[in-house]
Backbone as a chain_set.jsonl record, in Angstrom:
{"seq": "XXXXXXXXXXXXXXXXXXXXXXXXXXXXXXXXXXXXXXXXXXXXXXXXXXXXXXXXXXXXXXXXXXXXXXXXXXXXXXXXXXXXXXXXXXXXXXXXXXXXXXXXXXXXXXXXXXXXXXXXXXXXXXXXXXXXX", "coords": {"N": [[206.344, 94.377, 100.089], [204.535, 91.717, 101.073], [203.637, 88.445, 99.933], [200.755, 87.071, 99.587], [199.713, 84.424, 101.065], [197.187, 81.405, 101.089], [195.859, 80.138, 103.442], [195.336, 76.889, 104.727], [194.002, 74.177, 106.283], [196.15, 72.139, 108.678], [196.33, 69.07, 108.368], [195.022, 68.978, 105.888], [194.365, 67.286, 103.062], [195.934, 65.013, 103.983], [196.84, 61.911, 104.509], [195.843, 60.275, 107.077], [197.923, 59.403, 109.457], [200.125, 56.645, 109.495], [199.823, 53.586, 107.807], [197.775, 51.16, 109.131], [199.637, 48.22, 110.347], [198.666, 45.363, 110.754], [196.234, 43.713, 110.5], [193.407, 44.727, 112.164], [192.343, 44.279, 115.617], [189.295, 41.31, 116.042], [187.397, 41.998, 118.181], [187.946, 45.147, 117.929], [186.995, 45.223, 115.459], [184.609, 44.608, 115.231], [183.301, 46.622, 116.951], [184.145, 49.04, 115.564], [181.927, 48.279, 113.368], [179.547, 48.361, 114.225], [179.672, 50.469, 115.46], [179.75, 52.13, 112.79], [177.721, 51.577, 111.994], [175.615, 52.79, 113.251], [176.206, 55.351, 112.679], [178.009, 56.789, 114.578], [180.972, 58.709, 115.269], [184.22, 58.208, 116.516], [184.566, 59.973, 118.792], [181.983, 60.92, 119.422], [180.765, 57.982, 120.032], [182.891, 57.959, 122.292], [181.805, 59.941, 123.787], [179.254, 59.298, 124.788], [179.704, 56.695, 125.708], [180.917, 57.891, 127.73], [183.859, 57.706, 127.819], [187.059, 58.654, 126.446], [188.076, 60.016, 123.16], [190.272, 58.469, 122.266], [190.141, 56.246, 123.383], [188.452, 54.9, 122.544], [189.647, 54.787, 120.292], [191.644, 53.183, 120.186], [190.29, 50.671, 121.329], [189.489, 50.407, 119.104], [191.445, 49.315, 117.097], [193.739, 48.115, 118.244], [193.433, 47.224, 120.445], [193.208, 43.514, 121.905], [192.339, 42.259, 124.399], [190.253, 43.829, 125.689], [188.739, 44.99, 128.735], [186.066, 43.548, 130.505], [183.859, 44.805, 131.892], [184.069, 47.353, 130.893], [183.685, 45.88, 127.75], [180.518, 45.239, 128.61], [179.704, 47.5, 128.943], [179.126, 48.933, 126.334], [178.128, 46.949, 124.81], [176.061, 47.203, 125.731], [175.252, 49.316, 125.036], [174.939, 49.59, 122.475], [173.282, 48.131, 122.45], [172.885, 45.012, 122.458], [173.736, 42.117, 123.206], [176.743, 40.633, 125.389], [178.004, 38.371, 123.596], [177.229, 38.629, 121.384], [178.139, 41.358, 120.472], [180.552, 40.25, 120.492], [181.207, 38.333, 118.897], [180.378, 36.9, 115.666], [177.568, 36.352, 115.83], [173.766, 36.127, 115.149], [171.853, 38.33, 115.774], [169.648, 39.341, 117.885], [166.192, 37.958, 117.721], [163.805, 40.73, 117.119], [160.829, 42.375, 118.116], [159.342, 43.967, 115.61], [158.634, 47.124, 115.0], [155.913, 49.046, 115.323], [152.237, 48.024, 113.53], [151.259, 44.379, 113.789], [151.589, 42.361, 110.476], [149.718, 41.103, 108.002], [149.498, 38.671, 107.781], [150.527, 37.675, 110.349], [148.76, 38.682, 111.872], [146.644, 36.888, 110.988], [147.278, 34.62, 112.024], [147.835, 34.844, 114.752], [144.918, 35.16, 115.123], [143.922, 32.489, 114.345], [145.463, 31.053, 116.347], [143.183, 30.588, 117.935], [141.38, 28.889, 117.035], [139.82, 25.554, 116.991], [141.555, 22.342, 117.72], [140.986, 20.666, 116.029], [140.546, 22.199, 113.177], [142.938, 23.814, 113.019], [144.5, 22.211, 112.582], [143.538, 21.336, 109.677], [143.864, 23.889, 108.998], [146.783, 24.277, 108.713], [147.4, 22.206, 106.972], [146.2, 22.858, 104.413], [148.049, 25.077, 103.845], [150.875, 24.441, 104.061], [150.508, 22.294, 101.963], [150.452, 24.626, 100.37], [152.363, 26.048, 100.08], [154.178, 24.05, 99.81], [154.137, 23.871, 96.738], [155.239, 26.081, 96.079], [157.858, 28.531, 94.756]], "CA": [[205.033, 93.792, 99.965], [204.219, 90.369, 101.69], [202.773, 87.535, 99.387], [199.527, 86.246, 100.621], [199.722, 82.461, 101.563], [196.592, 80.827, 101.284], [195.566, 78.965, 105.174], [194.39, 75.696, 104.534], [193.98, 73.055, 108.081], [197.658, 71.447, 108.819], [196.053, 68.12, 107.839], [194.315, 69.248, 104.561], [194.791, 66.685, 102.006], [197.106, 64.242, 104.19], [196.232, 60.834, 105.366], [195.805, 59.965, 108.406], [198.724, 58.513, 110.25], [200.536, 55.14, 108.775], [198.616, 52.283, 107.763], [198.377, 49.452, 110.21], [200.722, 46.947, 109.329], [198.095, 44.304, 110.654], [194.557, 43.833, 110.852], [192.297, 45.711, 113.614], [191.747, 42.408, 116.3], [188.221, 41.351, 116.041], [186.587, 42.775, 118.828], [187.651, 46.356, 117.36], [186.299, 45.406, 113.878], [183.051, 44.415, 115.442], [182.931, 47.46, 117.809], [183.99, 49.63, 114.653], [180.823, 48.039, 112.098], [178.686, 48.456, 115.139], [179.583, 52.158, 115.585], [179.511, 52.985, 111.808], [176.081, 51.108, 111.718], [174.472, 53.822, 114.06], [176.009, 56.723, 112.297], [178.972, 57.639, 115.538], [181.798, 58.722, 115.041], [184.741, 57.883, 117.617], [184.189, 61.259, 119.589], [180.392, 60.846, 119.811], [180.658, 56.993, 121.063], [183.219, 57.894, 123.378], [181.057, 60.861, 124.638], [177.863, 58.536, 125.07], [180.122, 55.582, 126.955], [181.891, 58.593, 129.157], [185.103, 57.326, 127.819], [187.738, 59.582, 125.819], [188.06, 58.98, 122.133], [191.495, 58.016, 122.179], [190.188, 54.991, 123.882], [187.761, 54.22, 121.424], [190.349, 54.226, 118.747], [192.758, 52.134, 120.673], [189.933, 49.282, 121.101], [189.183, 49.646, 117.697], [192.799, 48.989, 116.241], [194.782, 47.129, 118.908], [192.992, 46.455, 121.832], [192.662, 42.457, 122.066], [191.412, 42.079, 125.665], [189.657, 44.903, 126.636], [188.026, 44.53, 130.105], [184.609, 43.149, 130.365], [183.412, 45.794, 132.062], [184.216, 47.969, 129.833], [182.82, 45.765, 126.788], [179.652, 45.288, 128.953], [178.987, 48.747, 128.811], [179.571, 49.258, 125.056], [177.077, 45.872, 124.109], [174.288, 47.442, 126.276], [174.96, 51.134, 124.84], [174.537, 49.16, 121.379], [171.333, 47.043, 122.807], [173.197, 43.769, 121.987], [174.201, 41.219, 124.333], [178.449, 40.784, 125.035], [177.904, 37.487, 122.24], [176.64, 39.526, 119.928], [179.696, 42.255, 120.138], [181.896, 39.372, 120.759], [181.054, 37.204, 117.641], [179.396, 37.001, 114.686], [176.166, 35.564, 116.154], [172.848, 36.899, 114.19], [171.08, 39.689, 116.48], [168.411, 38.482, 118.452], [164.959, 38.851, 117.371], [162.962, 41.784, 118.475], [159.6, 42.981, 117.499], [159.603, 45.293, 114.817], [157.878, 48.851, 115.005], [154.216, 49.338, 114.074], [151.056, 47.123, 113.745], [151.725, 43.438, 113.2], [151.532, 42.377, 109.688], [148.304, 40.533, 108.286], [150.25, 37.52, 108.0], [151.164, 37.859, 112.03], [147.457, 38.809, 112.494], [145.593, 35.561, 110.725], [148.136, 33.519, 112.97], [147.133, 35.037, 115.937], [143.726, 34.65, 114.948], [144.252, 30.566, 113.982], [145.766, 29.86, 116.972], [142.004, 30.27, 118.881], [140.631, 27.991, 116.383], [139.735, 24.371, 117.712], [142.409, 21.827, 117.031], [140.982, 20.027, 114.413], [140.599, 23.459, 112.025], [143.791, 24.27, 113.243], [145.206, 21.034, 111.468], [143.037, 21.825, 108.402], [144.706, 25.128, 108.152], [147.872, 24.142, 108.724], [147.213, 21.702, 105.757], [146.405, 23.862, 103.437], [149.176, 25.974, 104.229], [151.808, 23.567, 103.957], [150.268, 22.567, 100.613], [150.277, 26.071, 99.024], [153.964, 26.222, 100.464], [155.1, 23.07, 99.138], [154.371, 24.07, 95.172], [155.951, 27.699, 96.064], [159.445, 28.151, 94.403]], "C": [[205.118, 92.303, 100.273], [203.706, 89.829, 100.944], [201.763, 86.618, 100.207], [199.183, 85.072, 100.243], [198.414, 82.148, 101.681], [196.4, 80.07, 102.766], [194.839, 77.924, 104.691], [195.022, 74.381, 105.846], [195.925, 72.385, 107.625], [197.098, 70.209, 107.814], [195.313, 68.128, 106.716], [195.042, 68.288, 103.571], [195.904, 65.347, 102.255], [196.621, 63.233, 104.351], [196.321, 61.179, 106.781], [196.707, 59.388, 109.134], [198.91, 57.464, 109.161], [199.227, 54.205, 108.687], [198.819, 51.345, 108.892], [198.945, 48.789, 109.47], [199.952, 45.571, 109.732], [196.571, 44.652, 110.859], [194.29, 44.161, 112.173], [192.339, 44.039, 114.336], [190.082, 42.724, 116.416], [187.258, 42.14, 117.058], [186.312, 44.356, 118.328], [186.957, 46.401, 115.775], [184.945, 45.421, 114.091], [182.876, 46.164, 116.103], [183.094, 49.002, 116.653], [182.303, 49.483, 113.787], [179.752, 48.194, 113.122], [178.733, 49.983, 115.189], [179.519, 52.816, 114.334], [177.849, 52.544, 111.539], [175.513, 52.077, 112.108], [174.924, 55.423, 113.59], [177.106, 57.641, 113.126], [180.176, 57.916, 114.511], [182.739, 58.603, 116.378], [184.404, 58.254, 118.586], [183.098, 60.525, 120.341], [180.372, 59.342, 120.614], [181.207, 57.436, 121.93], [182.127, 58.941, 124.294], [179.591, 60.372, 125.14], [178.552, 57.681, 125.705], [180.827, 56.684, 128.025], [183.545, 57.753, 129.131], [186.135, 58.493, 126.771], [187.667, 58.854, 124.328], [189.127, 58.353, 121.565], [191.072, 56.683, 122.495], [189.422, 53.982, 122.925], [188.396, 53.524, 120.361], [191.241, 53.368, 119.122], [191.777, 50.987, 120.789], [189.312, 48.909, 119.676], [190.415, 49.535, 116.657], [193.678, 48.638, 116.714], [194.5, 46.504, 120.317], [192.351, 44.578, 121.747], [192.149, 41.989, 122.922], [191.158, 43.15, 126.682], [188.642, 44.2, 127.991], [186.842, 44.397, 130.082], [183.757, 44.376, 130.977], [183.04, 46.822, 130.916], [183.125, 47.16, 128.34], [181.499, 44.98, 126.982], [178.92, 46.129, 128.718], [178.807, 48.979, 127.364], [178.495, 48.371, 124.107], [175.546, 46.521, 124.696], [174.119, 49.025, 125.612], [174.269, 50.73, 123.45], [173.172, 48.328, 121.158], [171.407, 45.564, 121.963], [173.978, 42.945, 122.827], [176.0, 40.855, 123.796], [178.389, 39.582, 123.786], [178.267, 38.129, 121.409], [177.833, 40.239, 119.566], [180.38, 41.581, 119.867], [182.283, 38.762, 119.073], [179.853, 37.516, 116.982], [178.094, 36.221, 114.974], [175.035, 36.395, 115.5], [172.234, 37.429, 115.57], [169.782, 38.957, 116.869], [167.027, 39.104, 117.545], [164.627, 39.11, 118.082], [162.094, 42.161, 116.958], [159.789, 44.122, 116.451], [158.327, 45.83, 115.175], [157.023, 48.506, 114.527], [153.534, 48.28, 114.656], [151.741, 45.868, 113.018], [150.996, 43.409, 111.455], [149.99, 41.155, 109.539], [148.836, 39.342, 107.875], [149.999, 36.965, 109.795], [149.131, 38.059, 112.403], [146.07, 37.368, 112.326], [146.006, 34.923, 111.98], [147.584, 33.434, 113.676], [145.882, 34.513, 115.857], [143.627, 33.171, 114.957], [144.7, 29.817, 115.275], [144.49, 30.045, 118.701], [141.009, 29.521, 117.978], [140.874, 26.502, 117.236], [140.9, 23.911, 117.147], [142.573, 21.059, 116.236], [140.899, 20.994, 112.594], [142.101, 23.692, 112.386], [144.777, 23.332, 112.324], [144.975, 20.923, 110.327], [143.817, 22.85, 107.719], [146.211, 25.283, 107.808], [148.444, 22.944, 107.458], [147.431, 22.097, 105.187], [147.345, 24.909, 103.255], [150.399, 25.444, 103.971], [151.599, 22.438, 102.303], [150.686, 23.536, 99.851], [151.858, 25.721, 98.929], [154.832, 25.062, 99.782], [154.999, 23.699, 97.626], [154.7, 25.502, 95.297], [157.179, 27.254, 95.54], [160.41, 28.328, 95.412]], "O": [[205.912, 91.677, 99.571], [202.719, 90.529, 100.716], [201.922, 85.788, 101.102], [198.49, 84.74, 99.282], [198.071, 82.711, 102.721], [197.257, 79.198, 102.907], [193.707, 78.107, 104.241], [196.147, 73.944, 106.091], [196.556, 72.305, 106.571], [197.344, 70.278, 106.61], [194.83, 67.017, 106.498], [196.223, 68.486, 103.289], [196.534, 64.767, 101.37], [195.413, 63.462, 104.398], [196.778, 62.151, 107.382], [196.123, 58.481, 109.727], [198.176, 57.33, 108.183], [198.135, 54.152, 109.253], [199.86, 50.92, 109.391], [198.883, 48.686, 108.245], [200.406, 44.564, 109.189], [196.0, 45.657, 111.283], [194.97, 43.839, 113.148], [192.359, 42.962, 113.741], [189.578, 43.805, 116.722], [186.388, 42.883, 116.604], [185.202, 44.881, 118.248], [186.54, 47.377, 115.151], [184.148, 46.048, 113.393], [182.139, 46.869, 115.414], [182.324, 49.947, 116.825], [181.602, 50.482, 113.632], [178.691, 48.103, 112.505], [177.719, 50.629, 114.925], [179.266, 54.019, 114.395], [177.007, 53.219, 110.946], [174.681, 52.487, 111.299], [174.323, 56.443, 113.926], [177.313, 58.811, 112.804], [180.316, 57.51, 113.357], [182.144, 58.877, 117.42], [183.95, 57.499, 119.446], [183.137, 59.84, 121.362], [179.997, 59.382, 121.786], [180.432, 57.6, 122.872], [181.739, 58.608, 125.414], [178.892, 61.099, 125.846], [178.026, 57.665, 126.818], [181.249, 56.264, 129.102], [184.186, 57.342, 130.098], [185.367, 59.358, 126.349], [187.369, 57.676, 124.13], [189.029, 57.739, 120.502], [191.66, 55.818, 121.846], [189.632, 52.803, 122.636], [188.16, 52.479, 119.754], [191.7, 52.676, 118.212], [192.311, 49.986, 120.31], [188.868, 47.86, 119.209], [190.225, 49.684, 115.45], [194.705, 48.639, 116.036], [195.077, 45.665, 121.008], [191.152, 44.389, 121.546], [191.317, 41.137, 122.608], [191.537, 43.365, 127.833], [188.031, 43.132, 128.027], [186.302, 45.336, 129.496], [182.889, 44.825, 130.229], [182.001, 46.983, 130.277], [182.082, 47.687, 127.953], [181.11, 44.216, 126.099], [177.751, 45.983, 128.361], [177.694, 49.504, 127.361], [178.057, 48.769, 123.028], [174.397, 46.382, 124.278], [173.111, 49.728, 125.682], [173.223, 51.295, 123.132], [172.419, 48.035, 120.23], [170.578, 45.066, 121.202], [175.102, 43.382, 123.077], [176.481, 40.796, 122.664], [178.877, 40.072, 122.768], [179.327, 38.241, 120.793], [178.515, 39.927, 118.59], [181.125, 41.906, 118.942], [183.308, 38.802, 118.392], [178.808, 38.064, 117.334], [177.705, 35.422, 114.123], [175.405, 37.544, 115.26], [172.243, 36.6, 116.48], [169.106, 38.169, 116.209], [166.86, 40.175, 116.962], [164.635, 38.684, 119.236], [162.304, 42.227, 115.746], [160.457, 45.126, 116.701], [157.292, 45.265, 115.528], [156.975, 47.803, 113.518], [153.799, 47.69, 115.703], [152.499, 45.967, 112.053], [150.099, 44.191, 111.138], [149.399, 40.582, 110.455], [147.851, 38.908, 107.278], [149.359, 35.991, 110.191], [148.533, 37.397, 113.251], [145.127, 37.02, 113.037], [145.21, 34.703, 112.893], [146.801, 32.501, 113.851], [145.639, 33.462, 116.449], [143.045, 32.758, 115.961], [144.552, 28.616, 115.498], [144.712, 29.805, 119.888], [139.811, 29.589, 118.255], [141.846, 26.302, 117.965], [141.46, 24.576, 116.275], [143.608, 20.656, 115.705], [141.093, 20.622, 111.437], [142.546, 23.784, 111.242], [145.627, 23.737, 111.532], [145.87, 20.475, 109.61], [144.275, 22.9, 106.577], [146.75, 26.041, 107.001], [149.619, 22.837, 107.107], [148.613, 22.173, 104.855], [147.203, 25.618, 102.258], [151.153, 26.312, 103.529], [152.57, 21.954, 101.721], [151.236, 23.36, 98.764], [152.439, 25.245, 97.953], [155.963, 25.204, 99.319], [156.109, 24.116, 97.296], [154.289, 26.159, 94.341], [157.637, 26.118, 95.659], [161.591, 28.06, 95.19]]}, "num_chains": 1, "name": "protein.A"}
């Protein structure tokens, strides 16, 4: 009579490979917090840039000068200029979704007022704002 062995995956319960012994180089940390931001996983980016995901994981844990090309394609797949990937620069503004806010809508409105109401309102406005905390 044969004793029946449980099957559980090779890698069930193991880590993953060694630890790095140094930090990811920046570009892969950015190109990592950029790809967990949207929800990918290596695979899935590489399969949306048409690259393998071996490659993915190599510029996100030792690649220090990946080819511009390359992280051309990768800033526009993300809809952020090479900066942006490159360095911590704050994300451009862009319009948010929907109807402007009624803040955004007086404005508009105010700025077809003459330019002596326009200095009135901008008075009073800069009043309120000063005794705000």
């Amino acid at each position: 009579m044969q004793a029946h062995i449980p099957f559980f995956p090779y890698d069930w319960g193991m880590p993953r490979g060694p630890k790095p012994s140094k930090p990811a180089p920046y570009f892969g940390q950015r190109l990592a917090a950029f790809r967990a931001a949207k929800g990918l996983s290596q695979a899935q980016l590489g399969e949306a840039l048409g690259m393998k995901r071996d490659l993915i994981a190599y510029y996100e844990r030792a690649a220090k000068n990946p080819r511009i090309e390359q992280v051309k394609r990768i800033a526009d797949f993300f809809g952020v200029t090479v900066g942006e990937l490159l360095k911590d620069t704050p994300p451009r503004a862009t319009a948010k979704p929907g109807p402007a806010s009624h803040l955004e809508q007086l404005a508009a409105r105010a700025t077809k007022l003459p330019r002596a109401e326009q200095k009135a309102a901008i008075k009073m406005l800069e009043g309120l704002l000063a005794t705000a905390p």
